[in-house]
VOSE-123736 format. One record per residue (C-alpha): x, y, z; residue in three letters. Coordinates in steps of 0.02 Angstrom, whole numbers, padded with zeros to 5 digits, always signed. Last residue first. Example, Ala and Ser with C-alpha at 12.3 -4.5 7.8 and 13.67 -1.06 7.14 Angstrom:
REM residues 2
+00684-00053+00357ser;+00615-00225+00390ala;
***
This chain:
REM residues 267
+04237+03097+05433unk;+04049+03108+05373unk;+04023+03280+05275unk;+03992+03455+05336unk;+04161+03503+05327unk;+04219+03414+05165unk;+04071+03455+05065unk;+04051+03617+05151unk;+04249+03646+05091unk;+04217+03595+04940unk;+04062+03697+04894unk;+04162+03849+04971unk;+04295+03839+04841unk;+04190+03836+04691unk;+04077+03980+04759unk;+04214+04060+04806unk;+04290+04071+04629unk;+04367+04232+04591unk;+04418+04311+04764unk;+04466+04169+04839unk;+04565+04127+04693unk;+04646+04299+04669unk;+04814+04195+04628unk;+04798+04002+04675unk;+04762+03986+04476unk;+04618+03885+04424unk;+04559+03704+04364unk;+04553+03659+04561unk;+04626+03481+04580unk;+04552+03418+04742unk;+04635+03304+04872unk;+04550+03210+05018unk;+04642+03131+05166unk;+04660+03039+05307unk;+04856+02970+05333unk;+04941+03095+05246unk;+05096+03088+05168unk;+05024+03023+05007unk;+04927+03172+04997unk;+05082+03288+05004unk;+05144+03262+04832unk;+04987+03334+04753unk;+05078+03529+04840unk;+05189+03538+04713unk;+05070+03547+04573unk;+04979+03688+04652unk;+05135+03787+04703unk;+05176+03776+04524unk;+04984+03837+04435unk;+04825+03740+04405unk;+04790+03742+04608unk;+04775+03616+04745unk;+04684+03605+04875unk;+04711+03495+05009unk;+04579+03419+05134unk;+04633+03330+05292unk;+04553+03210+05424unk;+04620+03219+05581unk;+04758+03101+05628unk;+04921+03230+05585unk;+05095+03147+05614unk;+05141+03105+05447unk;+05110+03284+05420unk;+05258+03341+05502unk;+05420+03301+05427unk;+05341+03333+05237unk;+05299+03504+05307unk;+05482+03548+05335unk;+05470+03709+05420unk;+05630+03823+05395unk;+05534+03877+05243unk;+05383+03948+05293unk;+05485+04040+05458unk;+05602+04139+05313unk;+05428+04164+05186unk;+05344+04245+05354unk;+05494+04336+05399unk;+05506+04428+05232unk;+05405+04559+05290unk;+05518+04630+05390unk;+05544+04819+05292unk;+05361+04844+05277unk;+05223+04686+05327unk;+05085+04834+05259unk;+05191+04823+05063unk;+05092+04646+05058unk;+04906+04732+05108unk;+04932+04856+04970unk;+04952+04729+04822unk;+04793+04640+04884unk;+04689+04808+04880unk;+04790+04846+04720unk;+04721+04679+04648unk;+04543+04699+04697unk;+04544+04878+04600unk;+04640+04782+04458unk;+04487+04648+04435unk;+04566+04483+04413unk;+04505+04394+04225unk;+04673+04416+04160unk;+04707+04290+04305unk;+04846+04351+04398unk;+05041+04267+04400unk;+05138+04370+04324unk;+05050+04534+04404unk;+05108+04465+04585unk;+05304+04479+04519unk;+05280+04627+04425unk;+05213+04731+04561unk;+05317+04652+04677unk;+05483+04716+04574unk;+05387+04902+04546unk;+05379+04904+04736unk;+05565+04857+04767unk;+05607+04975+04642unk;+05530+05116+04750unk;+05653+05251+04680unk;+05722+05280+04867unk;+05765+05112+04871unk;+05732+04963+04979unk;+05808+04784+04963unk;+05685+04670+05003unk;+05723+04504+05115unk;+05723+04331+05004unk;+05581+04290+04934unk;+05647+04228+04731unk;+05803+04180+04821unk;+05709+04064+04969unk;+05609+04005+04830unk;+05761+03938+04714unk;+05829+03859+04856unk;+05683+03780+04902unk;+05639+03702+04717unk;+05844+03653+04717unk;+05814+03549+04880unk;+05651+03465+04804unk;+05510+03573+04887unk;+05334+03478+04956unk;+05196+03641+04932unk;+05033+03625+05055unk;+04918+03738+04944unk;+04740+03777+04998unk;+04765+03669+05138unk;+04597+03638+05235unk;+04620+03541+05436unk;+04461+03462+05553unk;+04417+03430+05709unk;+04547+03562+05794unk;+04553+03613+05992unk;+04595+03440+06071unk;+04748+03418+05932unk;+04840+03589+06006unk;+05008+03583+05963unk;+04988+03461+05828unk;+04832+03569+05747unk;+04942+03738+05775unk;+05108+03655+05675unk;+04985+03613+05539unk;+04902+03789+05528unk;+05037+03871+05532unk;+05101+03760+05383unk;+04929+03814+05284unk;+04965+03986+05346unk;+05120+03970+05220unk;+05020+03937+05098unk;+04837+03950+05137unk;+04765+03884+05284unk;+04583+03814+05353unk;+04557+03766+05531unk;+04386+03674+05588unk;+04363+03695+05756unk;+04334+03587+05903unk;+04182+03662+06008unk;+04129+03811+06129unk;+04215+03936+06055unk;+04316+04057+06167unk;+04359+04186+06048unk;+04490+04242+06176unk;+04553+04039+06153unk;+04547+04060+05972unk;+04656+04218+05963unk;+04784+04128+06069unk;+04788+03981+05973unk;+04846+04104+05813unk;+04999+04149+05907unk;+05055+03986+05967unk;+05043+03934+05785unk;+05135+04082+05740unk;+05292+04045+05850unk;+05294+03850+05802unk;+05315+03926+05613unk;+05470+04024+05666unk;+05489+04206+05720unk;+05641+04333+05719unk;+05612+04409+05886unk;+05515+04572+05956unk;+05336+04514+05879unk;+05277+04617+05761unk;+05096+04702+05806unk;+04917+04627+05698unk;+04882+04745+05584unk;+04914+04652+05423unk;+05076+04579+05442unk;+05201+04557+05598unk;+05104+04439+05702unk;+05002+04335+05585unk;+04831+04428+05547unk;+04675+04327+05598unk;+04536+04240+05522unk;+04360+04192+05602unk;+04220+04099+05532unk;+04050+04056+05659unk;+03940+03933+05552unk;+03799+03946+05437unk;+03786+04111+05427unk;+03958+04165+05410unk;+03993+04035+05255unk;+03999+04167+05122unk;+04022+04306+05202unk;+04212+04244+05308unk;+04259+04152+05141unk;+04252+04306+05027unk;+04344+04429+05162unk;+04460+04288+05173unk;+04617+04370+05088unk;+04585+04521+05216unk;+04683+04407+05341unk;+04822+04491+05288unk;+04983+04480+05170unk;+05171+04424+05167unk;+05138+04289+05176unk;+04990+04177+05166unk;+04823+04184+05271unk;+04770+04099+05433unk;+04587+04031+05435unk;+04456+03970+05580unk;+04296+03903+05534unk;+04178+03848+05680unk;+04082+03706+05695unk;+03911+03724+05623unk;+03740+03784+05678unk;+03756+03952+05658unk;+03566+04002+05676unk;+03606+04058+05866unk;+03698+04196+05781unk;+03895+04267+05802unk;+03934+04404+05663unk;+04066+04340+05560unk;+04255+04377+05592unk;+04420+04480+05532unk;+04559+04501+05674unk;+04692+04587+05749unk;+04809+04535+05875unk;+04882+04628+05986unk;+05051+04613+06073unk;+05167+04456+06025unk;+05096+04364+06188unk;+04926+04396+06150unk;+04801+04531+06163unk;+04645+04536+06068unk;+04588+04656+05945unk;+04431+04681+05830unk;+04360+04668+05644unk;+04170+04635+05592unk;+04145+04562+05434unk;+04108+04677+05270unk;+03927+04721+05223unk;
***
């Protein structure tokens, strides 16, 4: 079984999105999650049928990737957040939700709990990198816009690039799903790294009251992100002995028990 998908219009156009069934056995607040660029909200596939029974879990597609429609202006992080609200006021839950990120959803996801503090009860990073100035600049190089060529270089360059940093243990079929969703943002899919790093997250989590849980991965964006628990005024950090690559894939059990630990917990 795979989670139900549907539309909903928004400023931007539509909107699509991934959910659980809705039961009168979910008994929890509910989970809403915004992926990473440039990819899809099919990263939570895992997430969405593992906890779907005990809770209502929802994640979206940012305007411009998945299947959700590009918005007509060069976006920043404020923009998605907006977004992403919309999609939770159609879903018109009756409670504060609990908003999980990863990456650069992770800042959406920030920038949407400080817009909107009376819809969110709690926030998950997986991955809140803090960049030195030379860190940013080298990221804003490494994801910088794609230069296409009739040879398909550009694919053969994000082939590499994502195969770098896989598990061994990733299954390839699972990989070229993944691969596939990147190549759906096409020619402006570098927005989402652009918006990512115009937002300062170090500015803005000072500011956050909720409580917080960051995950961090064995791998550079993991290490970078430990620096944001000291900016944080209520919060937990785990060390995840894994790669952030194909992690949701690979360990949901792992993942999951920390979130429900952190969810379902006092706080």
């Amino acid at each position: 079984m795979s989670p139900k998908r549907m539309f909903i219009d928004c400023e931007f156009g539509q909107m699509h999105v991934r959910m659980s069934e809705k039961s009168p056995n979910q008994d929890r607040h509910s989970l809403y999650c915004i992926h990473q660029s440039p990819s899809s909200s099919v990263v939570y596939d895992p997430i969405i049928m593992k906890l779907g029974n005990s809770r209502f879990v929802a994640a979206g597609d940012t305007p411009g990737f998945g299947e959700s429609d590009e918005p007509n202006f060069l976006p920043e992080i404020s923009d998605y957040a907006k977004a992403h609200a919309s999609i939770l006021d159609n879903l018109d839950t009756s409670d504060k939700v609990d908003l999980m990120g990863y990456f650069t959803g992770s800042k959406i996801a920030i920038a949407l709990a400080l817009q909107r503090p009376e819809m969110v009860r709690k926030l998950i990073l997986f991955g809140i990198p803090i960049y030195s100035d030379k860190e940013l600049s080298d990221e804003k190089k490494l994801y910088r816009k794609d230069e296409y060529s009739w040879d398909g270089k550009h694919l053969m360059n994000w082939w590499e690039h994502l195969k770098r940093n896989t598990p061994e243990e990733y299954p390839i079929e699972l990989f070229v799903s993944h691969f596939s969703e990147i190549q759906r943002g096409g020619v402006n899919s570098w927005w989402g790294h652009r918006a990512a790093f115009n937002y300062k997250p170090e500015l803005h989590l000072p500011k956050l009251s909720l409580p917080v849980l960051i995950l961090c991965t064995e791998d550079p964006q993991g290490y970078k992100s430990l620096k944001a628990e000291k900016l944080i005024n209520n919060c937990k950090l785990v060390n995840l002995p894994f790669k952030g690559q194909g992690a949701l894939d690979l360990h949901t059990n792992t993942i999951t028990k920390h979130m429900l630990d952190f969810l379902d917990g006092d706080g």
